[in-house]
C-alpha positions as CSV (number, residue, x, y, z in Angstrom):
1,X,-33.0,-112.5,-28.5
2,X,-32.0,-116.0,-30.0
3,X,-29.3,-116.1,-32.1
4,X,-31.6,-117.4,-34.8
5,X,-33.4,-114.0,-34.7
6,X,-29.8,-112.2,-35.0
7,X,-29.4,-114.6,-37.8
8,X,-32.4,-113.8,-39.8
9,X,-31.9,-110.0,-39.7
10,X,-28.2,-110.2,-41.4
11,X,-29.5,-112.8,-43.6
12,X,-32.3,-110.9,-44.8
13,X,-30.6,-107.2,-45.0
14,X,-30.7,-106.0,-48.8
15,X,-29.9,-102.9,-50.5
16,X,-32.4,-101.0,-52.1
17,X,-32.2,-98.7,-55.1
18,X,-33.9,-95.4,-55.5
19,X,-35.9,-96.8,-58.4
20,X,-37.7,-99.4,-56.2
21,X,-38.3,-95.9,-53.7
22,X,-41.8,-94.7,-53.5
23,X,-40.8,-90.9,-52.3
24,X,-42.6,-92.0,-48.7
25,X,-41.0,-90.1,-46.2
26,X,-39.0,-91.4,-43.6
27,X,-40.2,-90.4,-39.6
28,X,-37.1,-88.3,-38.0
29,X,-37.4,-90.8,-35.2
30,X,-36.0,-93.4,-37.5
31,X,-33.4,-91.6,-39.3
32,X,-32.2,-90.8,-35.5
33,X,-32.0,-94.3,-34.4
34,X,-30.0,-95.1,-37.7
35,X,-27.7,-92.6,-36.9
36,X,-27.7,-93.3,-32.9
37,X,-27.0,-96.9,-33.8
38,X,-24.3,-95.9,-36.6
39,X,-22.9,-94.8,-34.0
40,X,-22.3,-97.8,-31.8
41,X,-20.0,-99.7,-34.3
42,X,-16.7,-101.3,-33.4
43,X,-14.3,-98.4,-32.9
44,X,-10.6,-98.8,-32.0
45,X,-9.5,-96.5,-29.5
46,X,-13.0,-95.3,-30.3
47,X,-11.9,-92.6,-32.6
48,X,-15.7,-92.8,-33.9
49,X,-14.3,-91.9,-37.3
50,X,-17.8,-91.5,-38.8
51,X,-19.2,-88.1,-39.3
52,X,-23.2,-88.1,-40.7
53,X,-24.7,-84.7,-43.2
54,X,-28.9,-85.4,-43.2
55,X,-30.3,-84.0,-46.0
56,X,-34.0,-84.1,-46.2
57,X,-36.9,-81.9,-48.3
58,X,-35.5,-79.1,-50.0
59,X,-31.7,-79.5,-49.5
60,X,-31.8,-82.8,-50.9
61,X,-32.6,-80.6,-54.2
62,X,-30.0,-78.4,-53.8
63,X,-27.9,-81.1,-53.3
64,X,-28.6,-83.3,-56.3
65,X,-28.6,-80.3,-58.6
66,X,-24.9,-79.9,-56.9
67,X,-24.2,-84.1,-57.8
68,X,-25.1,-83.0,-61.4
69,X,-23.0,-80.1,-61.7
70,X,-20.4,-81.9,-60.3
71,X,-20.7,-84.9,-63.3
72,X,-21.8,-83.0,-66.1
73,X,-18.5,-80.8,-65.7
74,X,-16.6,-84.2,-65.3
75,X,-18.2,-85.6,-68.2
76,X,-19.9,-83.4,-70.7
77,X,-21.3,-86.5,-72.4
78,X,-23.5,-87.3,-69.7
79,X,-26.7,-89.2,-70.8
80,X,-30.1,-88.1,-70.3
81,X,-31.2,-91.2,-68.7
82,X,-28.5,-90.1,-66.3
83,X,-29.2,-86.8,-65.6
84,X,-32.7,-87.5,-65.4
85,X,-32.2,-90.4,-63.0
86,X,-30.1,-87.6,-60.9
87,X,-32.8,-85.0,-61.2
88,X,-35.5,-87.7,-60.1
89,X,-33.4,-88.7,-56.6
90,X,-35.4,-85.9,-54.4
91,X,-38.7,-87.1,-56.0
92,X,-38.3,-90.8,-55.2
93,X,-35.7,-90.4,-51.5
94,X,-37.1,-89.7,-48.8
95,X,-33.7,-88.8,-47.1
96,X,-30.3,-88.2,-47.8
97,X,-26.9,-88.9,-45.7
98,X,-23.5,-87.9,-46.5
99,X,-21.1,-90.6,-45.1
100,X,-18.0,-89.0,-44.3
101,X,-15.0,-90.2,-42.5
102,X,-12.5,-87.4,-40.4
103,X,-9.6,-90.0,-39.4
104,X,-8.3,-89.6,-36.0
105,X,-4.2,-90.5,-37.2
106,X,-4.5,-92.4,-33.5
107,X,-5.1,-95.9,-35.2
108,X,-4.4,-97.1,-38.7
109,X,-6.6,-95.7,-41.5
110,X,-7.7,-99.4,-42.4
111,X,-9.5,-99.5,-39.4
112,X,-11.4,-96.4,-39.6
113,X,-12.4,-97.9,-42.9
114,X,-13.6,-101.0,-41.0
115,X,-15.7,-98.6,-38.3
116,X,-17.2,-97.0,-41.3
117,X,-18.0,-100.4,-42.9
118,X,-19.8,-101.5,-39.8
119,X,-21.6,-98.1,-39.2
120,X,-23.2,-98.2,-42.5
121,X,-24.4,-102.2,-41.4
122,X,-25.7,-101.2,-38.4
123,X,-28.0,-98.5,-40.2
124,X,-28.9,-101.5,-42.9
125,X,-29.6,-103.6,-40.1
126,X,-31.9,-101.1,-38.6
127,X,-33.6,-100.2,-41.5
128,X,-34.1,-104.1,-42.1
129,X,-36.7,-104.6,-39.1
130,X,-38.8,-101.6,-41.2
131,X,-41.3,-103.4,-43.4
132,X,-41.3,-100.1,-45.5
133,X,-38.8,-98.5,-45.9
134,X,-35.1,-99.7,-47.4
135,X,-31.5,-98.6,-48.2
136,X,-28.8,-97.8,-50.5
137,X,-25.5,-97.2,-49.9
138,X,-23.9,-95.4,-53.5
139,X,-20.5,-94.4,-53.7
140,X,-21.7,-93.0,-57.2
141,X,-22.8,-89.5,-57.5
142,X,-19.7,-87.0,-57.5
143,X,-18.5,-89.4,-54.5
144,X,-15.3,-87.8,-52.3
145,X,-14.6,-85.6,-55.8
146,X,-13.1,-82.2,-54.3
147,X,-16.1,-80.0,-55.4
148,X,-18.2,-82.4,-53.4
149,X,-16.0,-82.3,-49.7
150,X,-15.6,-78.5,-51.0
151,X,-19.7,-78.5,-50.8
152,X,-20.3,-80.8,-47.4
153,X,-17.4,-78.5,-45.6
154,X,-15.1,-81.2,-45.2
155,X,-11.5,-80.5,-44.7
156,X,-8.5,-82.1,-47.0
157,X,-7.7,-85.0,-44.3
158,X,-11.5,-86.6,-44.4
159,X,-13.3,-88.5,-46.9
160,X,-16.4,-88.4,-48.2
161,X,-17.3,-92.4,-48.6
162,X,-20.3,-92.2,-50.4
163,X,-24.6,-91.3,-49.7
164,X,-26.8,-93.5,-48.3
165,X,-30.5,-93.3,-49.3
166,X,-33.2,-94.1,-47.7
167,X,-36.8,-94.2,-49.0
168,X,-40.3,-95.9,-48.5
169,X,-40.6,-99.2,-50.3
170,X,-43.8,-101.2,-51.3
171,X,-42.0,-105.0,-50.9
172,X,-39.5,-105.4,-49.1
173,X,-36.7,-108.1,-51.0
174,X,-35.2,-111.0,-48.5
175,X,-34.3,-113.7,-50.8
176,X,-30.7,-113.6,-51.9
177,X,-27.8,-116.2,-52.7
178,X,-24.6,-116.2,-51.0
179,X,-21.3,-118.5,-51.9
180,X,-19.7,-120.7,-49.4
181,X,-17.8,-119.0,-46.6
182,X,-14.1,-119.3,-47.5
183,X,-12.8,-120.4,-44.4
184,X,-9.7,-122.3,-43.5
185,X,-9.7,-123.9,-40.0
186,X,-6.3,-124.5,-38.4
């Protein structure tokens, strides 16, 4: 591989929303090598801080009718367009995953951040040489509230950084604009 071909597959990685989803399903094989290659981000000490929940067919349901508990008891007000959007996720997603972090305490909790950060990329970047199906990482939807680590089992010391959806897509978006790199040489 060139680096130009390296190039083109950061330069061309975009999120996805669940409205542009098509509610194709995803092939296990995939969803494995996203999480195989998740898993092959920097890692000091390699503490591999990440920990993955999959939810696919029916417990996707069950979990966004637990998302929308979760908000409607946190806001009572909640719109319709809002709760219908929530209601709609199973319909248009093909799968779900929890993105959860269990820190190690063996190096500083900045950098287990940092692993998590470049997990997530490495799962964009895989989904980016797939010419149907995209990505979305949310940190929306009941995100790391305590009824939601109460519901994925996660214990007080881990996190629960967000969901990233994945679903079939009929065009795939590359074009994007990025500012200068703010850089200073010394």
């Amino acid at each position: 591989m060139k680096i130009e071909d390296i190039t083109n597959i950061i330069e061309t990685r975009r999120s996805h929303f669940a409205k542009e989803f098509n509610g194709s399903i995803a092939p296990k094989s995939l969803i494995e090598n996203l999480i195989n290659n998740a898993n092959w981000a920097p890692s000091h000490k390699l503490t591999m801080p990440w920990h993955f929940i999959v939810f696919e067919g029916n417990s996707m349901q069950i979990l966004t009718t637990k998302i929308l508990e979760i908000q409607t008891s946190k806001n009572p007000e909640l719109s319709a367009e809002k709760i219908s959007k929530i209601k709609n996720i199973p319909q248009k997603v093909s799968h779900i995953i929890a993105i959860c972090l269990k820190p190690s305490f063996n190096v500083p909790l900045w950098e287990e951040y940092c692993s998590i950060g470049a997990a997530v990329q490495n799962m964009y970047l895989t989904l980016n040489t797939q010419n149907d199906f995209g990505g979305y990482w949310t940190t929306g939807n009941a995100t790391n509230t305590q009824e939601m680590k109460n519901y994925l089992g996660l214990e007080e010391t881990h996190e629960h950084l967000g969901f990233f959806f994945i679903g079939g897509i009929n065009q795939k978006r590359t074009l994007a604009h990025r500012n200068a790199v703010s850089v200073e040489w010394k």
